[in-house]
N, C-alpha and C positions, 0 to 999 in steps of 0.2 A: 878300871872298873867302869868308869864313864865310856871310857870308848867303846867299852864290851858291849855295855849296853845299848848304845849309838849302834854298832855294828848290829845287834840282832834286832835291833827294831826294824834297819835300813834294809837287813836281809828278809824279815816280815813285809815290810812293801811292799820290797820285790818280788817276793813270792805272792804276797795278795793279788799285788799289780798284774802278774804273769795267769795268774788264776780267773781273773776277771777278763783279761784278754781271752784267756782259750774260751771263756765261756760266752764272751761277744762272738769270737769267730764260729761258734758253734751254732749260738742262736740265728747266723747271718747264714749257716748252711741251712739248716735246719725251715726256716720259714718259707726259699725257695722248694723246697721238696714237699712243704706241707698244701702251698697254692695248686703247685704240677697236680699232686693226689686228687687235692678238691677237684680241679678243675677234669680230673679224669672221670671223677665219680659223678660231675653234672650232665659230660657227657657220655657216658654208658647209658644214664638215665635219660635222656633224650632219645640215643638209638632205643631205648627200651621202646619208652613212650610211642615213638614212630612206629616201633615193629609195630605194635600192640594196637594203632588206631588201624593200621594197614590192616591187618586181621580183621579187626573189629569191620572195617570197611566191605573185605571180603564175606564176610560171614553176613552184613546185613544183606550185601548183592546177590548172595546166596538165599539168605532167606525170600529177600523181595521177588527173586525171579521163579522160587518154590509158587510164592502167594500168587503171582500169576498165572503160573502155568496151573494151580489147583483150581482157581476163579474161573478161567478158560474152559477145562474140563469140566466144572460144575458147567457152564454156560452150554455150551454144545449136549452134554446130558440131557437140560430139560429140551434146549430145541427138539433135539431128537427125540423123547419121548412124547412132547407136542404132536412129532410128526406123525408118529405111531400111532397117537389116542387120536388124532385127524384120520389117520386111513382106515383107525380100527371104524371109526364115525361113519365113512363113506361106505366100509363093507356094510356096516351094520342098519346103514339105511339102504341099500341098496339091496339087501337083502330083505329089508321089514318091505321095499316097493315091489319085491319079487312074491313075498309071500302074499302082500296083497292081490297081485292081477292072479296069481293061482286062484284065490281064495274068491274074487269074484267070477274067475269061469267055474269054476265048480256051484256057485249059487245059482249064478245064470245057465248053467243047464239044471240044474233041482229044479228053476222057479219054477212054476205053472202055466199055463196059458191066459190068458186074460181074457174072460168073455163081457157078453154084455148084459146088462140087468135085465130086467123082464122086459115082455112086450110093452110099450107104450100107444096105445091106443090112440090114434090123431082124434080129435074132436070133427064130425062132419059139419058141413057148415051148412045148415038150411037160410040162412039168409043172407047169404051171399046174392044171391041174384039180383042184377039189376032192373030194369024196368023198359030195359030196352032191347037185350039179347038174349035174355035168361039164361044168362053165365052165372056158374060159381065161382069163388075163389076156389085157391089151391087146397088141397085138401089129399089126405090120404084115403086111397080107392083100398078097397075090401082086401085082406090077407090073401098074399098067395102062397105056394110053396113055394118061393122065391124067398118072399116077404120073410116068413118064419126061417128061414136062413140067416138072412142080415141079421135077424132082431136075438136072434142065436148068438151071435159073435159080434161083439160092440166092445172098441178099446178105450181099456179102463185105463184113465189121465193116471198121471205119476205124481200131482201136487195136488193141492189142497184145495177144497171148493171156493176157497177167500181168493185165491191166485192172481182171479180176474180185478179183486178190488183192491190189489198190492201189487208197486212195480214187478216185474217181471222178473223172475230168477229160471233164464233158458238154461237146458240142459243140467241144470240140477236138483237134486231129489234131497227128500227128507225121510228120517226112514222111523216110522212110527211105530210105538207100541203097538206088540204082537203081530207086525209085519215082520219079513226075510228082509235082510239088507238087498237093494237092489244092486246091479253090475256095476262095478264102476266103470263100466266102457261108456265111454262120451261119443256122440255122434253129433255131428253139426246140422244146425237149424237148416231147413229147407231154404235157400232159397229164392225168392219172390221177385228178383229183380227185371228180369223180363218180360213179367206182366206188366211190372210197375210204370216199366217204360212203354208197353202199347197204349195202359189207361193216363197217362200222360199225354202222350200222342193223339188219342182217338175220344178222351170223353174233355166234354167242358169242366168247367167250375160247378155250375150246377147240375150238371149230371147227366149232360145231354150228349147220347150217343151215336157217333159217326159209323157205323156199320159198315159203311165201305171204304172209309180207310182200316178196319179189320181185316176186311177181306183183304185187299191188296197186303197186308200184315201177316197171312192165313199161316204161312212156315213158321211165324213167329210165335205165334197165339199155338200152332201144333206142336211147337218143339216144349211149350211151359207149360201146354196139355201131358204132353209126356215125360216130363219131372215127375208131375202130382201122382202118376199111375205109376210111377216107379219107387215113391216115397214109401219109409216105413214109417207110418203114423206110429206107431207103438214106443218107438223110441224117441219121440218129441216130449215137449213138456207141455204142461196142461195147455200153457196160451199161444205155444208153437200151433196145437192141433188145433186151438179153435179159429188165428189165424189161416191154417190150412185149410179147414172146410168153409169156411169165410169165401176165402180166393175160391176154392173149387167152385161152388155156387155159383159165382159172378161168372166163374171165367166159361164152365159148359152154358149156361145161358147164355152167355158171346156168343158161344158154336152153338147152339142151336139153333139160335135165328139167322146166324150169317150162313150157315147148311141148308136152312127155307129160304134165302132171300130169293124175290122181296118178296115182305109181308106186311101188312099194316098193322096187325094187331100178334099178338103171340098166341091168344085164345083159338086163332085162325088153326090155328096145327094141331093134329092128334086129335080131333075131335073135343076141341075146349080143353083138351087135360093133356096140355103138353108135360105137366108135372111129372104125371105117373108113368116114363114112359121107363124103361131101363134101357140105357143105354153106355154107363156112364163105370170105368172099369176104374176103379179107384180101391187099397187097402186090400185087393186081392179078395175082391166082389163085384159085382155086378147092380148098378145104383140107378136110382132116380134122382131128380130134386128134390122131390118129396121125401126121399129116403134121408138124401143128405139132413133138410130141414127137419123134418118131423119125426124121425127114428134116431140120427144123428144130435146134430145141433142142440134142440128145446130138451131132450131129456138129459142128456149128458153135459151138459154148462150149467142148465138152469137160470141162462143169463138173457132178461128180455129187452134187451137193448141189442139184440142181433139184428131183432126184426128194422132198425134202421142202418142194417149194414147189407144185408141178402137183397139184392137184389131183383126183380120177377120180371123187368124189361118191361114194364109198364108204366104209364106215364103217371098215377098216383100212386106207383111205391118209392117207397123214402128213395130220394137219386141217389146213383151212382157215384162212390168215391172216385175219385180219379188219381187214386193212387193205389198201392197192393197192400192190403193189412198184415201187418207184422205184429210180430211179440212184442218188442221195444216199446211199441206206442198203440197197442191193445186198448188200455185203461184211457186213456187220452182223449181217442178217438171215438171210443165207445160212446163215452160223455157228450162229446162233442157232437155226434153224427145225433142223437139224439136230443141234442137241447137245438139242435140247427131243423131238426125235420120237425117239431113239436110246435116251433113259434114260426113258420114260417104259413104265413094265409094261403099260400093254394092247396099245403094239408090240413089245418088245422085254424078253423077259425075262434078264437078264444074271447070271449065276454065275462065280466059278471053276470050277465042277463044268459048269452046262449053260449052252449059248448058244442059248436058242429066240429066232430074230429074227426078222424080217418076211420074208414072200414075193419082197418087194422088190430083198431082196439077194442075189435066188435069181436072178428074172426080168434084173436087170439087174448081174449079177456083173460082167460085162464092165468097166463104169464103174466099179468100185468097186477092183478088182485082190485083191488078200488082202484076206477079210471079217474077218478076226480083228486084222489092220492096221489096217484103216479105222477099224471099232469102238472102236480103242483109242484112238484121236483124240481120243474125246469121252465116254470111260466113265473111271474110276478104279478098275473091276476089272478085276485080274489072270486074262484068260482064254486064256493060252497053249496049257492043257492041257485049257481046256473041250468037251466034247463040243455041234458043231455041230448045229443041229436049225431048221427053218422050222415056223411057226405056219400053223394055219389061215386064209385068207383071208375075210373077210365082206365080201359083196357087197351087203349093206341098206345104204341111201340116210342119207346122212350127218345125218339130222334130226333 
């Protein structure tokens, strides 16, 4: 019975013992095949991983070169419509400068012609005469049918009566209430350089004129003769023209004495009244000095500070510039030639006690309004209570 039991226990062992064995050897397959799996599943999961960044990679290089190429396209659009709204600009100016130059040849053939205001009357001059020739000054001779011609047709300035007392704006206009816009065709100032350079050449500083180096000069003095007769005054600006007949003045006075020479006196020619004489083919007329002065000049500037720029070739008219008056330096000069002839003792001798001054502002009071006013402009004495008095005039040749 003992041994029975001995044997089924020994047999239980063995059987336990065989049972735990297959279940070692099972567990010892078992764990290699569970590692292989894992390690299969780590890496599928890796090639996943890599496809999926490769993608991801692709797809952003794809997008990024989308953003480009869309940024590029936006870029070159606006250039391009820059370029567009740039050419549309040029036509569209180019067109507004077309419609303009149509627009002022159609005005400038409408305008009108431009005459000149009424007659002006010269003042005769009864005491002019001296005491020793019984000369007058210049003076404007009786109307003729000549006369009422010029004074018919006088060009009206294109600026403003102030002009003369504001720098100079040549060659352009202002276009005023209830005027026509004027052309905008521009035309270039006359000019003046080859006078400028004979009175250079042939006058001093103070004014003293070499007439015969003119003459030897005569082609040159004829060829700046024949600018002026070919100039269209009408298309100047106010201080272009009044430069202009400035120069004209001076420069036929050159040729009319250098035409007489020699002469002593200028009164000598034409019977005392070399002024009135017409000779003088200027603005598509036929002119005197008198004409130029006295029809020209004083009515039409209004400015009596000429009367020290004209000069009559006599040895007490304000001297000779010796240079050619221009637009640029109009106001300047104006001033100048006039505070220079006013204070200088062989025209004007100025006291508080006595005021002997030129002929000048006997002849041409009118321009000037109160002489003791005017004077005081450009003097630094006190001549309120100076006794008025005019000097002798000397009619010898400014030489």
């Amino acid at each position: 019975m003992k041994y029975s039991i001995l044997k089924v226990v020994a047999l239980s062992l063995v059987l336990f013992s065989c049972q735990e064995a297959k279940k070692a050897a099972s567990s010892t397959k078992v764990e290699p095949i569970t590692k292989q799996v894992e390690s299969q599943i780590v890496e599928n999961r890796q090639k996943q991983e890599n496809t999926l960044t490769l993608e991801d990679n692709k797809v952003s290089r794809a997008v990024i070169t989308e953003t480009a190429t869309s940024v590029t396209e936006k870029s070159q659009a606006v250039v391009n419509a820059k370029k567009v709204k740039d050419s549309s600009g040029e036509m569209a100016e180019a067109k507004e400068s077309e419609m303009r130059v149509v627009e002022s040849r159609v005005v400038e053939s409408k305008a009108p012609k431009t005459t000149l205001p009424d007659p002006v009357v010269t003042e005769t001059i009864a005491s002019g005469k001296t005491q020793t020739d019984n000369i007058i000054a210049p003076a404007t001779a009786p109307k003729t049918s000549e006369d009422q011609k010029i004074e018919a047709v006088q060009v009206t300035p294109r600026q403003t009566e102030e002009e003369v007392a504001q720098p100079a704006k040549d060659s352009k206009t202002e276009v005023q209430k209830g005027q026509k816009s004027p052309s905008s065709k521009t035309t270039l100032p006359l000019s003046h350089d080859l006078f400028d350079e004979l009175l250079k050449k042939h006058v001093s500083v103070d004014g003293k004129v070499n007439y015969n180096g003119f003459i030897s000069d005569m082609g040159k003095l004829d060829e700046y003769l024949s600018r002026l007769t070919e100039a269209k005054v009408a298309d100047f600006s106010r201080n272009e023209q009044l430069a202009f007949w400035i120069n004209a003045y001076n420069a036929y006075t050159i040729k009319f004495v250098t035409d007489n020479w020699p002469v002593s006196k200028i009164t000598d020619l034409e019977g005392g009244k070399p002024w009135d004489k017409k000779w003088i083919k200027l603005d598509g007329r036929t002119l005197s000095l008198n004409n130029i002065e006295n029809d020209i000049i004083r009515p039409q500037f209004n400015e009596p500070r000429i009367h020290f720029a004209v000069n009559c070739a006599a040895k007490s008219c304000p001297p000779l510039m010796n240079k050619a008056w221009t637009s640029s330096s109009l106001k300047r000069d104006l001033k100048a030639r006039a505070k220079a002839f006013i204070n200088n003792p062989t025209y004007n001798q100025i006291s508080s006690e006595t005021l002997s001054i030129s002929k000048i502002f006997e002849w041409y009071a009118k321009d000037f309004g109160d002489i003791k006013t005017y004077i005081s402009q450009f003097s630094t004495t006190e001549i309120a209570k100076a006794e008025l008095k005019y000097m002798e005039y000397d009619w010898s040749l400014n030489n």
